[in-house]
C-alpha positions in Angstrom: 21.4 1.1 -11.9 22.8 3.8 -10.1 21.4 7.8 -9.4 22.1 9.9 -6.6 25.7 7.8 -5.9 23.7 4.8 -4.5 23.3 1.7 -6.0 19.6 0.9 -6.7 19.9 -2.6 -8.3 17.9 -5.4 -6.7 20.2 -6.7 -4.2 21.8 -3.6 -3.4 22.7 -2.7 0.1 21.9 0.3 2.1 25.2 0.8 4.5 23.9 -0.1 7.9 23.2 2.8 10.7 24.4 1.4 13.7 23.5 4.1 16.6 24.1 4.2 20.3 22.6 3.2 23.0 19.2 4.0 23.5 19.6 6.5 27.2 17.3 8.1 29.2 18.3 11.3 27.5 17.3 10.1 24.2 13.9 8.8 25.3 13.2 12.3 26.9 14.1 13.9 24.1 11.8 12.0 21.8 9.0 12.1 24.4 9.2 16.1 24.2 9.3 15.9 20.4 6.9 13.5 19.8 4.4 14.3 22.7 4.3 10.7 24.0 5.0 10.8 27.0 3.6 7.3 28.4 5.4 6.2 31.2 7.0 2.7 30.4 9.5 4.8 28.1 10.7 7.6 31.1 9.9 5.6 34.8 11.9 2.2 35.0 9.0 1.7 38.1 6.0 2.7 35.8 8.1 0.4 33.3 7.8 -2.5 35.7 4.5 -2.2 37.0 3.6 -2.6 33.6 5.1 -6.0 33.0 8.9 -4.8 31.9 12.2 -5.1 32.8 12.7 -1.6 32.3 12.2 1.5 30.6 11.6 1.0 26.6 11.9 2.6 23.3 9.0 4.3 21.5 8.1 2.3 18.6 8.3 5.7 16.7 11.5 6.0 17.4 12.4 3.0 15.6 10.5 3.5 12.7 12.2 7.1 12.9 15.8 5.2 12.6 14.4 2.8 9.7 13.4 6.5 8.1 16.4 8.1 8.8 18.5 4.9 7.4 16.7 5.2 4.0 17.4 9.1 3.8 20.7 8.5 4.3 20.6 6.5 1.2 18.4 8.4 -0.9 17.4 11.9 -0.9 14.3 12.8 1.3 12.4 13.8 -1.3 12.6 10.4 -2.6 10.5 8.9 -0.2 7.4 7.9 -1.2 6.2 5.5 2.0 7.2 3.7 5.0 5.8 0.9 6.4 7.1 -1.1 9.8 5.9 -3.1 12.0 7.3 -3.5 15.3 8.4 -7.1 16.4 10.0 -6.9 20.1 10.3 -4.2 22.0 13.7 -2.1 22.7 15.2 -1.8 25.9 16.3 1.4 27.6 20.3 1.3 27.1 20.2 -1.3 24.3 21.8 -0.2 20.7 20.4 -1.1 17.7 21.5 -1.1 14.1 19.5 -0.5 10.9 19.6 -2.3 7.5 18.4 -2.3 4.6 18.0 -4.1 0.7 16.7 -3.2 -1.8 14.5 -6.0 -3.6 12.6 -4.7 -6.5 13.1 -2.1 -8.8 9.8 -1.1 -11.2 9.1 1.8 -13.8 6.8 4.2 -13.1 4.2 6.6 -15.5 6.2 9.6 -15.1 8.8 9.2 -12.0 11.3 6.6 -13.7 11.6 4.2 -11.4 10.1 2.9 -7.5 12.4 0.9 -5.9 11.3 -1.2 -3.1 13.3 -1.6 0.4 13.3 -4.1 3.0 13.7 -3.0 6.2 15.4 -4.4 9.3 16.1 -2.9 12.6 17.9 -5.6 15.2 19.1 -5.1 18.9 22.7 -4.9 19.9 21.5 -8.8 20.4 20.8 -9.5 17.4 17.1 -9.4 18.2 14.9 -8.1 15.4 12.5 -5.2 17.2 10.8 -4.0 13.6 11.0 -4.8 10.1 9.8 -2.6 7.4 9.5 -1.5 3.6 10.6 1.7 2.0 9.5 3.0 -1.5 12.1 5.5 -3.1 11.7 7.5 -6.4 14.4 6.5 -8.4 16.3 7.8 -11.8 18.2 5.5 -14.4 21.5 7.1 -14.1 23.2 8.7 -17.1 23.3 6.1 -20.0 21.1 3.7 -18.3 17.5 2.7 -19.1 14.5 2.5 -17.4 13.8 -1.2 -16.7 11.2 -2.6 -19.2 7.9 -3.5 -17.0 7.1 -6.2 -20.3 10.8 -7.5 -19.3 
């Protein structure tokens, strides 16, 4: 099944975000626009006094990456939830790269269809920091059926 030119079979892909490191510019920038300002992600002291190697990521900002991976997919009005939860934290100048697949599609009452999303975001490492689950609105594309739920 396809709608909005992305594949929404179970299976299917999202094409992965891989973003850049993670730099102090980027953390102050979130910290502005999120109003967190807590120390361990702006002061590599405050950072260490706190039992880290460093400065780290908020864990809004991943989630943020895991959102912004799924709109890039489907349109934002699409989204119907997002869950994540965080698994390791992420280091001040690490990368990390998003993915996504999606592993269940199911009719709705009057939407067409929900499909369902799992959600990985890994350090340049390979280290998973938060995994996740995305519900999209989806269409049957033209000459396509809405999956039976009986089937």
């Amino acid at each position: 099944m396809t709608a909005y030119g992305f594949s929404t079979c179970p299976g299917a892909e999202l094409p992965p975000l891989r973003l850049p490191e993670v730099t102090p510019e980027v953390l102050a920038g979130f910290a502005r626009a999120s109003g967190d300002s807590n120390p361990i992600h702006l002061d590599p002291e405050a950072a260490r006094a706190a039992g880290l190697p460093g400065v780290i990521a908020h864990g809004m900002l991943t989630m943020a990456l895991l959102g912004r991976l799924v709109t890039s997919w489907a349109p934002q009005e699409r989204l119907r939830s997002l869950r994540t939860s965080f698994v390791a934290p992420v280091p001040g100048g690490d990368a990390i790269t998003c993915s996504g697949t999606v592993t269940e599609v199911t009719p709705t009452g009057g939407e067409g269809c929900r499909a369902l999303v799992r959600l990985v975001a890994r350090r340049a490492d390979g280290t998973t920091v938060a995994r996740g689950v995305a519900e999209v609105a989806v269409d049957a594309g033209p000459g396509e059926e809405v999956p039976d739920a009986a089937a």
